[in-house]
N, C-alpha and C positions, 0 to 999 in steps of 0.2 A: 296334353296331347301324347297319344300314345304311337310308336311309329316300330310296326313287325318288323324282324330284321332274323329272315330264316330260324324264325321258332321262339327267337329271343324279345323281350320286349324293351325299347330303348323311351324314358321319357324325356319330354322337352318341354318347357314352360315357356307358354306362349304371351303372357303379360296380360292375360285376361282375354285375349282379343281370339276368336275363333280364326285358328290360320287358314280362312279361305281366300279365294280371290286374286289376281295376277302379282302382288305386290311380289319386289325382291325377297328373297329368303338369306334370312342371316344367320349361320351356327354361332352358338356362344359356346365357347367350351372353358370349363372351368378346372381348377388349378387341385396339385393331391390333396387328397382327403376330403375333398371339398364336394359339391353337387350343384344343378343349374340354380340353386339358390341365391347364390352370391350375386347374379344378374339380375336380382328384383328391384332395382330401383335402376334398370336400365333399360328393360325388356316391354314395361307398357310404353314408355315414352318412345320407343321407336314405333313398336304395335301402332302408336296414334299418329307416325309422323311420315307413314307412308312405306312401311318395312315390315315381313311377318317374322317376327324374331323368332327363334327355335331355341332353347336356354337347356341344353340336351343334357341328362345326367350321364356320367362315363361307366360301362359295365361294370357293377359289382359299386358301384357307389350311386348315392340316391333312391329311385324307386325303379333304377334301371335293374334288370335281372342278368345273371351271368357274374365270371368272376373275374375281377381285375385283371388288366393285360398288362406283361408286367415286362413292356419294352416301346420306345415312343413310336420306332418302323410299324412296328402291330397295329399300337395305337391310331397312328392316320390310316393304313389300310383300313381300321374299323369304321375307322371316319368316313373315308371314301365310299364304305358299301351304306352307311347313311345317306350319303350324298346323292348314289344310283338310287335306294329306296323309292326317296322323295320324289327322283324322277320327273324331275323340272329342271333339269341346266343346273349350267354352271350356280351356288352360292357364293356369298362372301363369310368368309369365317373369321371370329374376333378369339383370339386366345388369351387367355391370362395365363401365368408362371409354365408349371407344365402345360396346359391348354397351349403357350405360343408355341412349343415345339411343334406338339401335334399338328397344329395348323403350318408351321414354316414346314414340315415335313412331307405334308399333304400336296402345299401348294409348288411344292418342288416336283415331287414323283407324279401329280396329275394337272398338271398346267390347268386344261382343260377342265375342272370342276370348279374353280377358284377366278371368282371374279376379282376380291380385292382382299385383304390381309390387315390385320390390326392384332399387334403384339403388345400384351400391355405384362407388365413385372417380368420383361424377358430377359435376358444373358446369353453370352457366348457358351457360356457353361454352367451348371447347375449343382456342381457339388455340392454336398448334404451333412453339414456337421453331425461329427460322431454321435453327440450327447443327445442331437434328435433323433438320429437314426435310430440309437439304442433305446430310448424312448416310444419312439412310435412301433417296435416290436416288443418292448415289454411292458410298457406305462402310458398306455392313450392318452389317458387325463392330463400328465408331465409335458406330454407331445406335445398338445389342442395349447397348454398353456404356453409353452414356448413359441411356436408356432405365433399364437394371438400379441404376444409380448413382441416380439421380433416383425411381426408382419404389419404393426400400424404406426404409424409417426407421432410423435408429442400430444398434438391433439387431440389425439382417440384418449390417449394416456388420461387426458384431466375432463373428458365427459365429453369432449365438442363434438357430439354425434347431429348430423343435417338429419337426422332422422329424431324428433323431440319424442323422449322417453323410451327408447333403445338403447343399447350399451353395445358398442363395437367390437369391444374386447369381449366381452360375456358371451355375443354373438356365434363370434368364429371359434371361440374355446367348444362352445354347445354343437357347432357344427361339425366338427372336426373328432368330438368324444363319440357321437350317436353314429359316427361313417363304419362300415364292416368291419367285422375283422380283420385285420391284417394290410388291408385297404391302402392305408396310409404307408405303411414298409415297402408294401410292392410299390406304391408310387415314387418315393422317393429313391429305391432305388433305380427305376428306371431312370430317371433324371440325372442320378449322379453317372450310371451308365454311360447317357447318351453323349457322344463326340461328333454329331455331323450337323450342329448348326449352322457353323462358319458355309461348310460345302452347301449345305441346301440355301440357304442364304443366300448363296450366289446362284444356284441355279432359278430362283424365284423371279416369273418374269409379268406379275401381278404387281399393280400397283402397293407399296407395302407402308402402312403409318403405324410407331414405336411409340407406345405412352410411357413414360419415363416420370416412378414418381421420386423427386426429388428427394426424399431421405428415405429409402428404398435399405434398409439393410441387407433384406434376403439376396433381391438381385438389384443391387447397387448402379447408382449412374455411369461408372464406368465401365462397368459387366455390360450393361445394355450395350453403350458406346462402342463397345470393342465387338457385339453382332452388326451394330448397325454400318461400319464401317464395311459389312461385306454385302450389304445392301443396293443395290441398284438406285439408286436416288429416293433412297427411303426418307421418309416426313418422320422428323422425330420434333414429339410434342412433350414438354416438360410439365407436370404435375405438381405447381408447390405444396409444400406443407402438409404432402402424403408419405405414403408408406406403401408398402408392398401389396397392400387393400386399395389402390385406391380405388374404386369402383365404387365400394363404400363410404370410404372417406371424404371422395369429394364427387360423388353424383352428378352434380350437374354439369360440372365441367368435365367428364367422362363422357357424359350423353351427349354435350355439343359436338366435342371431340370426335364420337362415335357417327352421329350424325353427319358431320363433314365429310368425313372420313368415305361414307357411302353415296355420299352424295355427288361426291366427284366423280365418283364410277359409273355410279345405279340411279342419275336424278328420280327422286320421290313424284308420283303419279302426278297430275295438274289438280290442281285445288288441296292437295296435302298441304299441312301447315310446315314451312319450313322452319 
């Protein structure tokens, strides 16, 4: 799906399923370097479960056009002028890493567009070790590797891909090498920039659920812990035997997760399979 955005074109992967029809609308927004790809083993099973999922690539990454915004305030204002686009009410927006800012960001400064919140690899703060940083502006390949090493738990490690004949780690390395130039820099440092999660956190007054993968190096259980704590009775769901992937790593229980998650808010039409 392609969605105009004053001149620019913004894509979003709809999980095969043509987004017509009254169903909820859900952003997925995905994390640096990265593009709505990461949501393909999340995106048809909502598609079928009574949700039109939207798996949006971020300017200047994916088959989105335009060049990286390279601060997370920007980032959800850009979000928000997606949100008018679509012009259908309020959504519910799922974030991962960078992606939860945007979305905690969003759903701060526009109450009103943001029906429900789901932060998945989030943190208080997002600092960006050196040796990536310096990486991801001179050595993509080094970046995509570090990145793929650090971002999935044990199990990716020795093959246990829920996807039979993928390779998790190969995956993310390949996603993260083929992303724009510079892409990855600018992302990450907005992330290491950004200091107003604590504040937006508290101003968010959308229902909000935290997926917390249990061996999470990048953004660690207690990183999450210490946003959630500024949380309004935020739902934190813990992810064993993931990693900072877990979307990937453990699919299905992301998609139940996710599913819940909307369901609380946005009950799925009569005769959807729950």
């Amino acid at each position: 799906m392609i969605i105009d955005l004053d001149g620019q074109t913004v894509h979003a992967a709809t999980g095969g399923v043509a987004p017509d029809g009254d169903d909820p609308i859900v952003l997925l927004v995905h994390g640096a370097g990265m593009d709505g790809t990461v949501w393909q083993l999340q995106t048809r099973y909502l598609a079928h479960h009574g949700y039109r999922p939207m798996a949006i690539d971020l300017p200047g990454h994916g088959r989105s056009s335009g060049d990286p915004i390279a601060s997370v305030p920007e980032l959800a204002d850009w979000l928000g002028t997606v949100v008018d686009a679509l012009d259908e009410g309020p959504v519910a927006v799922v974030g991962h890493s960078m992606g939860s800012f945007i979305g905690l960001e969003l759903a701060a400064r526009r109450p009103e567009a943001v029906t429900s919140l789901v932060l998945m690899g989030t943190a208080a703060a997002m600092p960006v070790h050196p040796d990536l940083l310096d990486a991801a502006e001179n050595d993509l390949p080094a970046a995509a590797a570090l990145m793929a090493s650090w971002g999935h738990a044990k199990p990716a490690h020795i093959g246990l891909n829920p996807t039979p004949g993928l390779w998790m780690i190969g995956g993310a390395r390949a996603l993260v090498e083929v992303s724009a130039s510079g892409a990855l820099a600018v992302d990450f440092r907005a992330c290491a920039a950004y200091d107003g999660a604590e504040a937006a956190a508290a101003e968010v007054a959308c229902p909000v659920t935290i997926l917390v993968g249990a061996e999470d190096k990048m953004t660690p259980p207690r990183a999450a812990a210490a946003l959630a704590a500024h949380v309004p009775q935020a739902s934190v769901i813990t992810v064993p035997d993931t990693g900072h992937m877990m979307m990937i790593e453990d699919p299905r229980l992301v998609r139940v997760a996710l599913l819940d998650a909307l369901t609380a808010v946005t009950p799925a039409p009569e005769g959807q399979p729950a």
